[in-house]
C-alpha positions in Angstrom: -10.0 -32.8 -10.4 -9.5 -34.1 -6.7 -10.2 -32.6 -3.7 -6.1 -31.7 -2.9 -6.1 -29.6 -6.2 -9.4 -27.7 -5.2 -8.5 -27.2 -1.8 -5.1 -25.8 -2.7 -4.7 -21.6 -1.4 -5.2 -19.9 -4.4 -3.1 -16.5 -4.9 -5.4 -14.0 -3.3 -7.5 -11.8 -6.1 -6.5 -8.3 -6.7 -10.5 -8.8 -7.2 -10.4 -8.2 -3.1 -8.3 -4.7 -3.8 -10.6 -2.1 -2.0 -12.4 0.3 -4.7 -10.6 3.3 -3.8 -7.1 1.5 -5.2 -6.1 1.1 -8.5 -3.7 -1.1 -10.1 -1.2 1.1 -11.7 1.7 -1.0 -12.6 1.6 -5.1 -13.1 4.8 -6.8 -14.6 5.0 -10.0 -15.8 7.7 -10.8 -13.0 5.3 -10.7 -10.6 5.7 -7.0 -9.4 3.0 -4.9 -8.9 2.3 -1.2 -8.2 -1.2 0.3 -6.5 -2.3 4.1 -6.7 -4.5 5.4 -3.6 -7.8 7.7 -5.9 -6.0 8.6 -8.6 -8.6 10.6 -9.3 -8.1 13.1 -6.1 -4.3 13.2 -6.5 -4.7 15.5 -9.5 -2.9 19.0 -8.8 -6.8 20.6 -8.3 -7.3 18.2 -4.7 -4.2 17.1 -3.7 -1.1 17.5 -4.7 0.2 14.5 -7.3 3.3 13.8 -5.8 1.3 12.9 -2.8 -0.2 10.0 -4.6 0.1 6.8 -1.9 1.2 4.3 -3.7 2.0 0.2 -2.1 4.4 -1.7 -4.5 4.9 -5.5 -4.2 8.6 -6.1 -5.3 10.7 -9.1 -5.4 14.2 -8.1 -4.1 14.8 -4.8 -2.5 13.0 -2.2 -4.2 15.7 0.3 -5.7 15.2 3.9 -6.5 16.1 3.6 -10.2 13.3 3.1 -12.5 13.7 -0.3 -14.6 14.4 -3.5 -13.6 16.0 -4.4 -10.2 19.8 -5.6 -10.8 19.4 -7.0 -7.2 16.7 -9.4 -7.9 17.3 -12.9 -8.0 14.9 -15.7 -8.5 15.2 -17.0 -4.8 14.5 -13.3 -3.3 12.2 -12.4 -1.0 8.9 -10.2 -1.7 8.9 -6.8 -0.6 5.6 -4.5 0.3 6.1 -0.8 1.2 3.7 2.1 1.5 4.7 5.2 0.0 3.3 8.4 1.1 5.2 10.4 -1.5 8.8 9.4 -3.2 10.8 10.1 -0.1 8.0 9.0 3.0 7.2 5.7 3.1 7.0 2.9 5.7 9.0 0.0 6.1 9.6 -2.8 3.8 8.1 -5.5 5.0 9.8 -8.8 3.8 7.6 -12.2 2.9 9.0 -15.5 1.4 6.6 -15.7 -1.5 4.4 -13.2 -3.7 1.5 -14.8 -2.4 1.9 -13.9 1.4 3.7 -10.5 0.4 0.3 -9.6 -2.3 -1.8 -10.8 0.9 0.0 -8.1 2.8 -0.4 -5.2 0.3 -4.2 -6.4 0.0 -4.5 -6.0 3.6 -2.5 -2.7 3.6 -4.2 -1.3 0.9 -7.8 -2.2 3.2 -6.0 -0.7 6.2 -5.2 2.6 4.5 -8.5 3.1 2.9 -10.2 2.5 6.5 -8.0 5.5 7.6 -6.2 2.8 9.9 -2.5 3.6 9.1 -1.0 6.3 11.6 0.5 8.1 8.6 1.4 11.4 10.5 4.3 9.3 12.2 5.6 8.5 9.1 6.7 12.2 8.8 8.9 14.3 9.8 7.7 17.4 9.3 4.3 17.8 10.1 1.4 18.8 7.3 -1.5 19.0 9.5 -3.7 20.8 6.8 -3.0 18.1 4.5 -3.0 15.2 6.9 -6.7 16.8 7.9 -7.3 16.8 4.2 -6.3 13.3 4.5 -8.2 12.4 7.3 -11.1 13.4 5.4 -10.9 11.1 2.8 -9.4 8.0 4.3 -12.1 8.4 7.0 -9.3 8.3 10.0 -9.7 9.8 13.0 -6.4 11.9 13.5 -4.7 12.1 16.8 -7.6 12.5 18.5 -7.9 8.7 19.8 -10.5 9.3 23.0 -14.0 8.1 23.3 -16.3 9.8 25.7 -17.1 7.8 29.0 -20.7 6.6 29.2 -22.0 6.4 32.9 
């Protein structure tokens, strides 16, 4: 083996997914689906359809279930964050499944660290849920201000 093939970029490892994600869904076209605890989105502490989920798509993702009669082999990769089926965040749009999987990986990171503003991805407000949220993500709200020091 020489040194070019070793210091090739290798596909980032769903090994780097944080804890609290689970892959749901992995198809052998490359498309993949991640569940935010699972095990809290169970109709006893949240409600199921609540479930954040990121999917990495190639081609627009569609609403039908199946495969995606839009995808072609020279698509791009998609990676949107779903809050429930009809809030989600935009579809961001990479070249390749490597940078677009490197995006959800860092998404996925992001959410967990409570660093997505999901409240403005809603139009009606929940605040008992998004407190609920709060809680578990470990975000801070809307309440953004540190105290001064003198």
């Amino acid at each position: 083996m020489t040194n070019s093939e070793t210091d090739a970029d290798p596909e980032p490892s769903l090994s780097s997914l944080p804890d609290a994600w689970t892959v749901w869904n992995q198809g052998d076209d490359g498309r993949l689906v991640l569940a935010y605890r699972p095990d809290v989105f169970n109709a006893d502490d949240f409600p199921p359809p609540c479930l954040p989920t990121l999917y990495l798509t190639h081609g627009k993702r569609t609403r039908r279930p199946g495969t995606n009669p839009t995808s072609r082999p020279g698509d791009d990769w998609y990676v949107t964050l779903y809050l429930e089926p009809d809030v989600s965040g935009e579809n961001e749009r990479f070249e390749t499944r490597e940078i677009a999987l490197e995006r959800a990986l860092e998404l996925a990171g992001e959410f967990d660290a409570g660093e997505i503003d999901y409240r403005g991805l809603y139009q009606v407000p929940r605040e008992r849920y998004f407190d609920r949220l709060d809680e578990l993500t470990g975000a801070t709200g809307d309440d953004d201000s540190t105290p001064e020091t003198a």
